[in-house]
mmCIF file of the C-alpha atoms, coordinates in Angstrom:
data_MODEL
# 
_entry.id   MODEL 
# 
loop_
_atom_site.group_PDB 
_atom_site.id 
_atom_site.type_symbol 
_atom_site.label_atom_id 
_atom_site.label_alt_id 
_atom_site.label_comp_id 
_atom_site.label_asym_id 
_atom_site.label_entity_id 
_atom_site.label_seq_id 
_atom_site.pdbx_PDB_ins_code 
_atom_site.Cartn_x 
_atom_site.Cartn_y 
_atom_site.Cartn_z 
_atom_site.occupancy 
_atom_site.B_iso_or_equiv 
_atom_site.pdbx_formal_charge 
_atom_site.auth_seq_id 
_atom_site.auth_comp_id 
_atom_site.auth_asym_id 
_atom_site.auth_atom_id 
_atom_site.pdbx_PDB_model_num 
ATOM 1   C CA . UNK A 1 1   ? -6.201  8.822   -4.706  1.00 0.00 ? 1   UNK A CA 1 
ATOM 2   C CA . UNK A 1 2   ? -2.797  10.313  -3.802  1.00 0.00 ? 2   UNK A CA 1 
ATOM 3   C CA . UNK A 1 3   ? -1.167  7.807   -1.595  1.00 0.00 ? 3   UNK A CA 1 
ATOM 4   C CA . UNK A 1 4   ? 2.829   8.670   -0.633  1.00 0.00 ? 4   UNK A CA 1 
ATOM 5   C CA . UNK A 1 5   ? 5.002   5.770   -2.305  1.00 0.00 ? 5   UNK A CA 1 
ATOM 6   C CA . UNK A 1 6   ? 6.905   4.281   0.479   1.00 0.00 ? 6   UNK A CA 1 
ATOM 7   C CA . UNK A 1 7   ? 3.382   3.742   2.613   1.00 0.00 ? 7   UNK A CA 1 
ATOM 8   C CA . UNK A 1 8   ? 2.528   1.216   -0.815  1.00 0.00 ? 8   UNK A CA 1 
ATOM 9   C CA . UNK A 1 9   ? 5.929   -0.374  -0.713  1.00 0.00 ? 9   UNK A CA 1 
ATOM 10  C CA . UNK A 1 10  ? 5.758   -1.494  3.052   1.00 0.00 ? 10  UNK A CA 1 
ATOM 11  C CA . UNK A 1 11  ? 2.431   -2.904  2.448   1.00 0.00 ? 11  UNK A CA 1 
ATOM 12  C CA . UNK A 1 12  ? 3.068   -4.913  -0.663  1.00 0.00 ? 12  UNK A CA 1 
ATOM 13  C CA . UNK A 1 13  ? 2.816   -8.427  0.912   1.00 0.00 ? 13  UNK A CA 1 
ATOM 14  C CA . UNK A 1 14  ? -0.768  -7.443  3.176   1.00 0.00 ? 14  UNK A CA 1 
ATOM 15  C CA . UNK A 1 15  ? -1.836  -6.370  -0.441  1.00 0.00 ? 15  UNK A CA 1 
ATOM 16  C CA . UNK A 1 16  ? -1.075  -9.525  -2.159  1.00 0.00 ? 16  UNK A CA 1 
ATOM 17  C CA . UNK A 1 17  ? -1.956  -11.760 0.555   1.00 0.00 ? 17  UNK A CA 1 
ATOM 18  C CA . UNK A 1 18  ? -5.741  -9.970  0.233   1.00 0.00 ? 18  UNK A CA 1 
ATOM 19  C CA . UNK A 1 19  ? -5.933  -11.738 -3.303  1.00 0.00 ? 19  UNK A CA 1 
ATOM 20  C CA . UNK A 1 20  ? -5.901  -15.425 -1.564  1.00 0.00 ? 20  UNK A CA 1 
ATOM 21  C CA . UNK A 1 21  ? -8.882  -14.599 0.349   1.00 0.00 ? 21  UNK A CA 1 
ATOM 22  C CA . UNK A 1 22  ? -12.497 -15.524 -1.380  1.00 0.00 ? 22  UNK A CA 1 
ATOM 23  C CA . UNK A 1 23  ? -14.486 -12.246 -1.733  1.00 0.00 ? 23  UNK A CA 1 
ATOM 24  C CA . UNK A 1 24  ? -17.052 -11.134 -4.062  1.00 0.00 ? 24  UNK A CA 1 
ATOM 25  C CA . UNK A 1 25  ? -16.718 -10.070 -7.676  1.00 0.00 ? 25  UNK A CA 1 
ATOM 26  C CA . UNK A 1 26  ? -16.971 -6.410  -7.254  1.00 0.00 ? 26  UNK A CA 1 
ATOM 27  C CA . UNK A 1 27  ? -14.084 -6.761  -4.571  1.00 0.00 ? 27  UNK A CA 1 
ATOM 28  C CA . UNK A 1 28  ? -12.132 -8.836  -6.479  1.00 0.00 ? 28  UNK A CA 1 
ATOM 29  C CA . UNK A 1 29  ? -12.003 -6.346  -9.874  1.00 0.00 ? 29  UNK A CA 1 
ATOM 30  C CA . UNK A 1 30  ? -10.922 -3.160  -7.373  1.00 0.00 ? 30  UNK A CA 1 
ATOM 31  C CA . UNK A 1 31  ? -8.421  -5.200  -5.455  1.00 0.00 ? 31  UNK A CA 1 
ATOM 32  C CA . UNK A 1 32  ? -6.926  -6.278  -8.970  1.00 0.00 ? 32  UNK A CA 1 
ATOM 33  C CA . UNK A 1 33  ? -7.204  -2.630  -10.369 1.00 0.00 ? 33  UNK A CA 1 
ATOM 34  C CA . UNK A 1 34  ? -5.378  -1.437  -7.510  1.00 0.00 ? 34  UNK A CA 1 
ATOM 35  C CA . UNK A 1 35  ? -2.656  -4.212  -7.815  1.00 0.00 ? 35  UNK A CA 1 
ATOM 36  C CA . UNK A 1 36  ? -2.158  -3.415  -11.543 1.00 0.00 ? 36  UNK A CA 1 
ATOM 37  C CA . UNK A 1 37  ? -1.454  -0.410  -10.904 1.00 0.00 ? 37  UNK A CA 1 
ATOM 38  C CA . UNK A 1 38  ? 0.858   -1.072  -7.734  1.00 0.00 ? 38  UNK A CA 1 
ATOM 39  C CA . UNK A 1 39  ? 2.607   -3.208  -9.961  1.00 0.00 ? 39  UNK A CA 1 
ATOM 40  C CA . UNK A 1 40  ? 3.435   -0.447  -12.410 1.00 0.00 ? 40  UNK A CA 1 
ATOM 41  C CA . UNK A 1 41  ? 4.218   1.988   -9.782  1.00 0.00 ? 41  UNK A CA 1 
ATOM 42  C CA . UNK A 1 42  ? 6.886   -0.696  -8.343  1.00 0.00 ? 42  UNK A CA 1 
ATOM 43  C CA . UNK A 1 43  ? 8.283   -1.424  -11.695 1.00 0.00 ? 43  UNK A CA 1 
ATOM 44  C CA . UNK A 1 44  ? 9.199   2.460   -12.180 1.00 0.00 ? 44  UNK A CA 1 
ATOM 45  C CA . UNK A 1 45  ? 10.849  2.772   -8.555  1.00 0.00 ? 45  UNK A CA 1 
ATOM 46  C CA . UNK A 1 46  ? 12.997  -0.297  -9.711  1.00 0.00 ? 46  UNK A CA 1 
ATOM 47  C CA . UNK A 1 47  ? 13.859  1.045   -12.928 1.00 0.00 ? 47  UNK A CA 1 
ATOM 48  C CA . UNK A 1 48  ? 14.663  5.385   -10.504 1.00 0.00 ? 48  UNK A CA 1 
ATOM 49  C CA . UNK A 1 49  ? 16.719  3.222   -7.917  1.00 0.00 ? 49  UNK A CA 1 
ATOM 50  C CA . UNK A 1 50  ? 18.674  1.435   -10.605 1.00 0.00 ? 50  UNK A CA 1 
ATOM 51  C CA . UNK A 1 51  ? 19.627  4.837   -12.054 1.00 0.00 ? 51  UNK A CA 1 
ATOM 52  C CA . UNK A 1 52  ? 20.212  6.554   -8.762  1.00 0.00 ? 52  UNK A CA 1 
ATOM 53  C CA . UNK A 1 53  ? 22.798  3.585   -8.181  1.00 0.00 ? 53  UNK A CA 1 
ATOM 54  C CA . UNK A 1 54  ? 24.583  4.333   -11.313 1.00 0.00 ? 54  UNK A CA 1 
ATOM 55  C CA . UNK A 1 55  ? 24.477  7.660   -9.858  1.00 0.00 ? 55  UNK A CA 1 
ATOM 56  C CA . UNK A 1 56  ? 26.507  7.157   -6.397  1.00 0.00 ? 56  UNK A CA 1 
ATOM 57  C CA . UNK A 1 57  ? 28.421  4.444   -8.109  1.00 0.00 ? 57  UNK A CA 1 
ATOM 58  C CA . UNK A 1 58  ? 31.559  3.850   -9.676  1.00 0.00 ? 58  UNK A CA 1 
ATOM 59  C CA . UNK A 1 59  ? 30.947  0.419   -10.789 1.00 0.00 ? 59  UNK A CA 1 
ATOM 60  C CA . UNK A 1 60  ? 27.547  0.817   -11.673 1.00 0.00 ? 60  UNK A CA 1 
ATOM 61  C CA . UNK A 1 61  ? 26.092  -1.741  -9.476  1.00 0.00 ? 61  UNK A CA 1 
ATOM 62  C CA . UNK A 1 62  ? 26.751  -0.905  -5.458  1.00 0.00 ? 62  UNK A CA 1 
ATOM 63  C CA . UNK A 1 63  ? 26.494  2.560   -4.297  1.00 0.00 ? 63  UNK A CA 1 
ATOM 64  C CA . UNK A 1 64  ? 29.816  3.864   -3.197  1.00 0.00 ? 64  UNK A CA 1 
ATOM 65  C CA . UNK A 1 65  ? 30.067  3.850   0.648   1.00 0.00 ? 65  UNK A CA 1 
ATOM 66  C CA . UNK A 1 66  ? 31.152  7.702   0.752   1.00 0.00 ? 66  UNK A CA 1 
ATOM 67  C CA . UNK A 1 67  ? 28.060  8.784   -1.448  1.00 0.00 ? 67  UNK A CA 1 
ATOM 68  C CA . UNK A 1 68  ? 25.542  6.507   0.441   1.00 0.00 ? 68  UNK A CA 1 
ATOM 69  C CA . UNK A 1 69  ? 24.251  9.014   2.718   1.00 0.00 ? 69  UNK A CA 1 
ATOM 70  C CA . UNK A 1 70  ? 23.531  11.259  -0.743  1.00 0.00 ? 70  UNK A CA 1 
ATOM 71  C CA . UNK A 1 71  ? 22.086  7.990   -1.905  1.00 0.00 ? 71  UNK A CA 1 
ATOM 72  C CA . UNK A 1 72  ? 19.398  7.245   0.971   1.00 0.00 ? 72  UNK A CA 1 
ATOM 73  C CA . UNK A 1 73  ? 18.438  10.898  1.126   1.00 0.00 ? 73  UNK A CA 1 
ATOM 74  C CA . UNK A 1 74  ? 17.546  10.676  -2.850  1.00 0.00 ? 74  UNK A CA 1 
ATOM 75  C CA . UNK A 1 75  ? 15.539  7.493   -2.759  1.00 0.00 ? 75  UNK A CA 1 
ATOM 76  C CA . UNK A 1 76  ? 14.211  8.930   0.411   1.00 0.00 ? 76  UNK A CA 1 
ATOM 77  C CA . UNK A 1 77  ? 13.165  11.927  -1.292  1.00 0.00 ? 77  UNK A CA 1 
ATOM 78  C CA . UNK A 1 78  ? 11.315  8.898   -4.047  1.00 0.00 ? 78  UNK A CA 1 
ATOM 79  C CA . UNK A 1 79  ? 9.905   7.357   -1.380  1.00 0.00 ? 79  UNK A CA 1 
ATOM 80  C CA . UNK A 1 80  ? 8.062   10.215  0.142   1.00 0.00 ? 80  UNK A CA 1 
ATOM 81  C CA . UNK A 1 81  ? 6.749   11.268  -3.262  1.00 0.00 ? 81  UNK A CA 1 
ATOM 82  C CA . UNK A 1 82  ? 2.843   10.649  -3.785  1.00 0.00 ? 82  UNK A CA 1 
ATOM 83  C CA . UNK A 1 83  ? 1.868   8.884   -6.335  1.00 0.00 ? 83  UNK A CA 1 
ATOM 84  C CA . UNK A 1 84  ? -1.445  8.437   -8.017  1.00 0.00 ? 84  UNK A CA 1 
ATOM 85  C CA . UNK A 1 85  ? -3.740  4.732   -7.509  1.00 0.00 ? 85  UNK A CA 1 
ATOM 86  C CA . UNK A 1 86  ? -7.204  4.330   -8.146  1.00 0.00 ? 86  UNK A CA 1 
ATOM 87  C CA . UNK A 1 87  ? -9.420  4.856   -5.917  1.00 0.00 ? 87  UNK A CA 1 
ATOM 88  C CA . UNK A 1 88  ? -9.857  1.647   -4.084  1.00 0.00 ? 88  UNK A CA 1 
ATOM 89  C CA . UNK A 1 89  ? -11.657 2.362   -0.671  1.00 0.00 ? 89  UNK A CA 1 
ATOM 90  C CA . UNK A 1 90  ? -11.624 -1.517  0.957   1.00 0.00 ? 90  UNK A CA 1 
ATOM 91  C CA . UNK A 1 91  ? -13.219 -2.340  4.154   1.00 0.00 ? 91  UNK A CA 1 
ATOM 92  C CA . UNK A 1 92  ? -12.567 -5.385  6.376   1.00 0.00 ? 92  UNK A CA 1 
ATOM 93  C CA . UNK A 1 93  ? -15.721 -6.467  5.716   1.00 0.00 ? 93  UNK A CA 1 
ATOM 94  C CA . UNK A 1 94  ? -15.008 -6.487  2.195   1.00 0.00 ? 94  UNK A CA 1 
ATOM 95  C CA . UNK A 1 95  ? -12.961 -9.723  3.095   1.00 0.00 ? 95  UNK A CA 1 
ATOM 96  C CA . UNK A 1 96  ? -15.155 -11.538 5.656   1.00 0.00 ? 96  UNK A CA 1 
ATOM 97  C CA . UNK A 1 97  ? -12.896 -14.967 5.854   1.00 0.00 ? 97  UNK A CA 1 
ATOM 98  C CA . UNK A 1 98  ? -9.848  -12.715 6.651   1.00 0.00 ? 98  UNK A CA 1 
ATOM 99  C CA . UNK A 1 99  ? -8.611  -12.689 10.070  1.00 0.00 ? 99  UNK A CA 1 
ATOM 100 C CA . UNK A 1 100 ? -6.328  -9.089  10.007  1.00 0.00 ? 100 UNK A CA 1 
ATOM 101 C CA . UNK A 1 101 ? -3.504  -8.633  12.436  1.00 0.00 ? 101 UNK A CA 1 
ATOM 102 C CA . UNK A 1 102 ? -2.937  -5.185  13.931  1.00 0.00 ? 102 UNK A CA 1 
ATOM 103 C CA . UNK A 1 103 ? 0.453   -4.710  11.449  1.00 0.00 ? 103 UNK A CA 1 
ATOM 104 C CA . UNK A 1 104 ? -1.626  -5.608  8.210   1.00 0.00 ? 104 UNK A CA 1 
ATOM 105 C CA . UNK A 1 105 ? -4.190  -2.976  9.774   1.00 0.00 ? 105 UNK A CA 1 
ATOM 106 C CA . UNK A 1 106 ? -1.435  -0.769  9.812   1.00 0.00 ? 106 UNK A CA 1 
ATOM 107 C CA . UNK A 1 107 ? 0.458   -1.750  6.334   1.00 0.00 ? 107 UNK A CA 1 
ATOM 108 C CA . UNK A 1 108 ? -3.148  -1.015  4.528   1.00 0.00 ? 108 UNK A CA 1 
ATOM 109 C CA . UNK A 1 109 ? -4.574  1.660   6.672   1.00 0.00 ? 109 UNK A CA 1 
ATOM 110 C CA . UNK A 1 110 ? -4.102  3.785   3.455   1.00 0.00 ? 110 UNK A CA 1 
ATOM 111 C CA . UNK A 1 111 ? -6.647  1.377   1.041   1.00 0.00 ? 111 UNK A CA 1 
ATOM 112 C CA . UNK A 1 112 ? -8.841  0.626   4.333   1.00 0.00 ? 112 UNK A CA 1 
ATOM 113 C CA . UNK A 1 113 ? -9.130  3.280   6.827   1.00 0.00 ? 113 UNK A CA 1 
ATOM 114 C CA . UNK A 1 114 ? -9.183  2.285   10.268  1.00 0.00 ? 114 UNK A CA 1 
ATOM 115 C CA . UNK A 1 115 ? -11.863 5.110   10.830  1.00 0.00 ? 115 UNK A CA 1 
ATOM 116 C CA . UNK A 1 116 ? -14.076 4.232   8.338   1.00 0.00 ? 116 UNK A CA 1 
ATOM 117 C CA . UNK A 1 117 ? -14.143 1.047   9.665   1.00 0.00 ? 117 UNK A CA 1 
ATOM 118 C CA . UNK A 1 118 ? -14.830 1.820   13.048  1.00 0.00 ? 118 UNK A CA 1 
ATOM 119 C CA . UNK A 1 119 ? -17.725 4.433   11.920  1.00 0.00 ? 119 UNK A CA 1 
ATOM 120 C CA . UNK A 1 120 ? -18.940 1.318   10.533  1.00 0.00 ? 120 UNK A CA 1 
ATOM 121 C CA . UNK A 1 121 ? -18.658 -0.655  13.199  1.00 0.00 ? 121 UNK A CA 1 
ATOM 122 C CA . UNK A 1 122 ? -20.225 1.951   15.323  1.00 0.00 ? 122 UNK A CA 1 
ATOM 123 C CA . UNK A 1 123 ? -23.305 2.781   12.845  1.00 0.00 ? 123 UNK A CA 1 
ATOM 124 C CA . UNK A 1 124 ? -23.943 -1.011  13.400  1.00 0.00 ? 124 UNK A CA 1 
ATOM 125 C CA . UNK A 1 125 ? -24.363 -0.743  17.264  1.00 0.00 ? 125 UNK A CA 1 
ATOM 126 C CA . UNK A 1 126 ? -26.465 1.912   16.892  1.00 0.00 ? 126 UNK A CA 1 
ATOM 127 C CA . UNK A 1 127 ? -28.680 0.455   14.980  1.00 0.00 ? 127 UNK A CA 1 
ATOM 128 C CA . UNK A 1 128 ? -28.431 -2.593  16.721  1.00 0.00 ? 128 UNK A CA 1 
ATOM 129 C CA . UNK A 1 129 ? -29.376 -0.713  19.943  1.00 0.00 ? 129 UNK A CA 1 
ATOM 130 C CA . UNK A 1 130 ? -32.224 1.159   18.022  1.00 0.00 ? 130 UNK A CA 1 
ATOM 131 C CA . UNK A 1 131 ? -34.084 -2.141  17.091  1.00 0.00 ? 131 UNK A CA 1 
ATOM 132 C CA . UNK A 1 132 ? -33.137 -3.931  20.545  1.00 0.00 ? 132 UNK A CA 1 
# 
């Protein structure tokens, strides 16, 4: 799945927290696929930020205050690239112990659609109302 970068980087910590919750196996073997390969993904950003520092620097290590607008608007540019994950299509109900708050809904609204999960949620009233 094409996911753009900076969406994965603000939703680093709501991914890693999911691996303290007790799910199934099948769950578990996505969520760690996924995070393998977030992991890589970060790795390479760190390694394209340390050379676009050397870039805008004169020292090598801090980005030169008259060449940090040039700076942000090239690891901007990284950020809002797309990258490639597995994948992973997670539900809340994948993690039925987990309690979500409405900004870890929003940090991994791009691995768990909020719509999907309301369809869900919906197709279960329905069929709730069908048998009632």
């Amino acid at each position: 799945m094409k996911v753009i970068l900076g969406r994965v980087t603000n939703s680093i910590n709501a991914l890693k927290a999911l691996t303290e919750v007790k799910v199934d196996a099948l769950v578990s073997k996505k969520l760690i696929k996924l995070l393998k390969k977030v992991d890589e993904e970060m790795l390479e950003l760190d390694q394209v930020r340390d050379k676009v520092i050397v870039k805008y620097s004169t020292d090598g290590t801090k980005v030169d205050d008259d060449k940090l607008s040039e700076f942000m608007d090239e690891i901007g540019k990284v950020l809002n690239s797309e990258i490639d994950l597995p994948d992973t299509k997670l539900t809340e109900s994948d993690f039925p112990t987990k309690e979500f708050s409405t900004a870890e809904r929003l940090q991994l609204e791009w691995v768990m659609p909020l719509e999907e999960e309301a369809k869900e949620e919906e197709a279960k009233e329905m069929v709730g109302e069908l048998v009632a």
